[in-house]
N, C-alpha and C positions, 0 to 999 in steps of 0.2 A: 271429617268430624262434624261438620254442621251439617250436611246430608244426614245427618244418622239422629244428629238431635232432633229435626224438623220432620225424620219419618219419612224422607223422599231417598227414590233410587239411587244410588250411590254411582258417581261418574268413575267411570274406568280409565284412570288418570293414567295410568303406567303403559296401557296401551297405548293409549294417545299419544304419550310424549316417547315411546317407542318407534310408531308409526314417523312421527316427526321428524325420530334419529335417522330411520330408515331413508324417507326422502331425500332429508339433507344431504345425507352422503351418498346418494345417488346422483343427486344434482351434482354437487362436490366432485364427483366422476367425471360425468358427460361435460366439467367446465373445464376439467383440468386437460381433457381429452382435447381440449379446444388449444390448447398451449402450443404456442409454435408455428400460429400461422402466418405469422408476421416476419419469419424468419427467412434471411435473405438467402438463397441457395450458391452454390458455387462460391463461396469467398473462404480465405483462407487468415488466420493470425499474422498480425505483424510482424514477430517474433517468433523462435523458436520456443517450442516448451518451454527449456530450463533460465530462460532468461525470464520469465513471470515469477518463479521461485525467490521465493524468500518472505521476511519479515514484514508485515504493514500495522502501522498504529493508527490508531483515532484515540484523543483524550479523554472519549467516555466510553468507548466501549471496549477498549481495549488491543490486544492483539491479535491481528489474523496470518494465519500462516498458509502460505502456499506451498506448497512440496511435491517430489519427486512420487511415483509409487507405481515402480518399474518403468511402462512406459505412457505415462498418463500424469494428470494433475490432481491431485487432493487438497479440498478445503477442508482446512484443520480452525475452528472458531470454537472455543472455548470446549465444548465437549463433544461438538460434533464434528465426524470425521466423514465426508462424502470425497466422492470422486466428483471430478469436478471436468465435463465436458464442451468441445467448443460448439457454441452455438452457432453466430457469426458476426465478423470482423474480430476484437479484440474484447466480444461478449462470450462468458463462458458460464454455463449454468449447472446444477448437483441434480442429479436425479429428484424426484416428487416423492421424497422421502412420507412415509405415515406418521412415524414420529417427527423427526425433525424438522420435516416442512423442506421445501424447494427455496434455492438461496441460488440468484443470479446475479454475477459480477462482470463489471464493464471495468477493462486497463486502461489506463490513459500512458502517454507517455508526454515527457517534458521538453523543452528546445531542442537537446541532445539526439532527440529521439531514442531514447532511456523508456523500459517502464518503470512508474516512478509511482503513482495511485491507484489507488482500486475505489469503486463506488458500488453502492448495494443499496437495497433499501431496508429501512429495519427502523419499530416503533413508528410506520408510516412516512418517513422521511429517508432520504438520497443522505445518505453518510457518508464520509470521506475516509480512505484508509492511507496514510503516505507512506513508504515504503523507509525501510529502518537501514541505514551503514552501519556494517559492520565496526565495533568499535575496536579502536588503536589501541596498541598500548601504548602505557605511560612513559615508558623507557624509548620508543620512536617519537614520539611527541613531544620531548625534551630534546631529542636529537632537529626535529623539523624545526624548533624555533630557534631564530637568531636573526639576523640584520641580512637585509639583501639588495643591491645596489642595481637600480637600472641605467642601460646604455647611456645615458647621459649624465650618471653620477649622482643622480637622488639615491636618497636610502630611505629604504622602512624597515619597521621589527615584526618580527610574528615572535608573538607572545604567549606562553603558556600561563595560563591562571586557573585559580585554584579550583574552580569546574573542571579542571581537565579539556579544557576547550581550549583551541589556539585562534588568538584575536589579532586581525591587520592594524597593526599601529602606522597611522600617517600621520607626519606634524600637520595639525590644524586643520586637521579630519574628525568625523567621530571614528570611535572603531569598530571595527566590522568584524562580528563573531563565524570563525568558518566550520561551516558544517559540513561533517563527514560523507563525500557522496562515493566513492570506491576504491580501492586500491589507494592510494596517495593524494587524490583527488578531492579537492573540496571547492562548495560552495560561499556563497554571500548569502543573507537572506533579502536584501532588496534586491537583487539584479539575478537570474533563476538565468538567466544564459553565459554569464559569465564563470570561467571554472580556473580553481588554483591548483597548478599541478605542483608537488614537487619531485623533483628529481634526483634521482641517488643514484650513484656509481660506485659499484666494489663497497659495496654498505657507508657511503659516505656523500651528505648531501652536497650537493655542486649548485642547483639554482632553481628556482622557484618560476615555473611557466604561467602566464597569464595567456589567457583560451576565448576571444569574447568571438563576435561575429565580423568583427573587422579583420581581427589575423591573431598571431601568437606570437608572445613577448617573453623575450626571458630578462628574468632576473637572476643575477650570480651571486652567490653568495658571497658573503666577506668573509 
């Protein structure tokens, strides 16, 4: 417009910023071509495929889901759905999508040797994703809580409250909310290597196992 008041040539903007497109995305090629040089050859997952499968949360960004699709992994993150292949060790990356962009994910696993987090990068920052237990029902969960006495005749309660959460009561403890980690199995949130089993026989609980790294304890129910 001010080329045209002042009577001078008029610049050929759309070319330019054409030509521009052009480069960049050429460049944007030959960088992406570069991708993988770093990558360490012969190594293999810690894990089996379907042991990566399942649910992971972060509080801001949401759910990631890992899944089966036939005999491979897919990343399912909110509307994108890639294949999701191993890089190497316990790194696994989605193809160099056009749209969607390349999204590589690193597993961690926890004392257990469990995978338990996923990490990514996303909004320039390393995200956390911790992986979700499958939730009890309320009717087993009223069954797991009740009074359980160890080998030398202390008793605690595991308690159901109104969260639906079950909480270790000790006298003259605080209490300790257990989070669901699989099948019967729960955690503590300050102590990540210590695990609450309980135990059930012919559908009927019998005693409540403690799992730490020194050995395993059972508690019998009352």
């Amino acid at each position: 417009m001010c080329e045209r008041l002042l009577g001078l040539s008029q610049t050929p903007w759309s070319d330019r910023w054409l030509d521009v497109r052009f480069k960049a995305k050429q460049a944007g090629k030959e960088d992406r071509a570069k991708a993988g040089e770093n990558r360490v050859s012969n190594t293999t997952p810690s894990h089996s495929l379907t042991d990566y499968v399942g649910k992971y949360a972060n509080p801001i960004y949401g759910i990631l889901k890992i899944e089966m699709n036939d005999s491979e992994l897919q990343f399912n993150f909110g509307k994108i759905k890639l294949p999701l292949n191993h890089f190497h060790y316990d790194r696994f990356d989605t193809p160099d999508d056009e749209i969607d962009g390349k999204w590589s994910l690193n597993f961690l696993t926890n004392s257990q040797g469990d995978v338990n987090k996923v990490t990514m990068s996303i909004d320039m920052a390393e995200v956390i994703f911790t992986r979700q237990a499958k939730i009890l029902d309320s009717q087993l969960l009223k069954q797991l809580a009740g009074t359980y006495e160890t080998p030398v005749g202390f008793k605690l309660q595991v308690v159901l409250k109104e969260d639906d959460f079950l909480y270790l009561v000790i006298p003259g403890q605080p209490e300790e909310k257990l989070i669901p980690y699989k099948n019967l199995t729960f955690q503590i949130q300050r102590f990540s290597d210590l695990m609450l089993e309980f135990v059930l026989e012919n559908g009927e609980v019998k005693a409540l196992k403690q799992i730490d790294p020194s050995g395993e304890y059972v508690l019998k129910r009352c």
